[in-house]
Each structure stands twice: as C-alpha cells, then as structure tokens.
Phi, psi and omega in degrees: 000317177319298194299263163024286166297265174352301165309321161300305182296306163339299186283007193254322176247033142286116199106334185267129186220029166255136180294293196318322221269358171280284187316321184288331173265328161309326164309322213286289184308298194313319175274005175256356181279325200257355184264305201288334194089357202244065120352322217255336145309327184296024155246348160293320200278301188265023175275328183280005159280289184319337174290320169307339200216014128308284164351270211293312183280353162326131140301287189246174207267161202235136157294025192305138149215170210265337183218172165272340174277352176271035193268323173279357158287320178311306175319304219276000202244351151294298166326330190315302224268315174215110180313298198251065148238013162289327197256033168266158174241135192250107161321094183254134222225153140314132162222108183282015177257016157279156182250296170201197209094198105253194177225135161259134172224142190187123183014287184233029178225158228201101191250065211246128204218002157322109178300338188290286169338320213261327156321276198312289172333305176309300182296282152019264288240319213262318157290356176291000000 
C-alpha cells in the first residue's frame, strides 16, 4: 500500500515545481490517510518516495544494499553480471528495506540480487 501511494504522489508532482501547490497535494495525501485511518503510513509512503525519485532522477547508477558490510559481495556480484559497471562509479546507498544483497538501477535497468527479492519468489512460487 505504501509504494501505491507514494506513485500516485509522485505522479501528481512531476513536472510542479511551485512550493504551494506541492504542499497543497501533500496536505492533500495526509487527509486522505487520516480520513481513511492509515495515517500511520505516512513515513513508509515517504521513504518509498525518496526511493521513487532517487531512481527516476539518478545521473549515475545507484547500488542499494541492506549493510555497509554486503557492499563488497554486492559490488563483486554486480561485476559478474555487467562487466562495465566495474569500471563506472557506482553510487552506494543503505536501504534498510532490504534484508541483504543489493539492487543495482540505472536509468532502465533493474538488477535485483536481494534476498528480500529472492523471498517475495518463494512465497509468489509456494502461494500459487
């Protein structure tokens, strides 16, 4: 539900670049989270914006991984995958809504090696 919301707000200010009228759709969500009762999303809904708009506004390819300590298996197991993104500088960010792995993203490509991922297959695969 988080991510939904977050997509919506996203797609609602893309392109708006007036402080009101950004604020006013944000005013917007909040009341409809509090009407609704899920109030209580609204710091999911915006870590998954900023996730949303990292992505999309990224310049150079972005790394998530879940620790500072998977960053070298990440690294090495991205290299693996795309020969030239050893010799590219690859951004790396935490992302605590990972359990371990990363995610590689760059503009329309999408490398996810993520245990959480490779979960959500498992359940998918065990609920059919």
């Amino acid at each position: 539900m988080p991510a939904e919301y977050a997509h919506a707000l996203y797609q609602s200010l893309t392109g708006i670049t007036d402080e009101s009228v950004i604020s006013a759709r944000v005013a917007s969500l909040v009341q409809v989270l509090k009407k609704a009762g899920k109030l209580k999303a609204l710091p999911a809904i915006m870590r998954e914006f900023m996730r949303i708009h990292a992505r999309t506004t990224a310049v150079q390819p972005v790394l998530m991984v879940a620790r500072a300590a998977d960053v070298p298996g990440a690294q090495r197991a991205l290299a693996a995958r795309v020969p030239e993104a050893a010799a590219t500088t690859i951004e790396t960010v935490i992302d605590d809504t990972l359990i371990g792995g990363g995610r590689y993203v760059h503009r329309d490509t999408l490398i996810d090696t993520s245990y959480k991922a490779a979960l959500l297959a498992l359940y998918h695969r065990i609920t059919k």
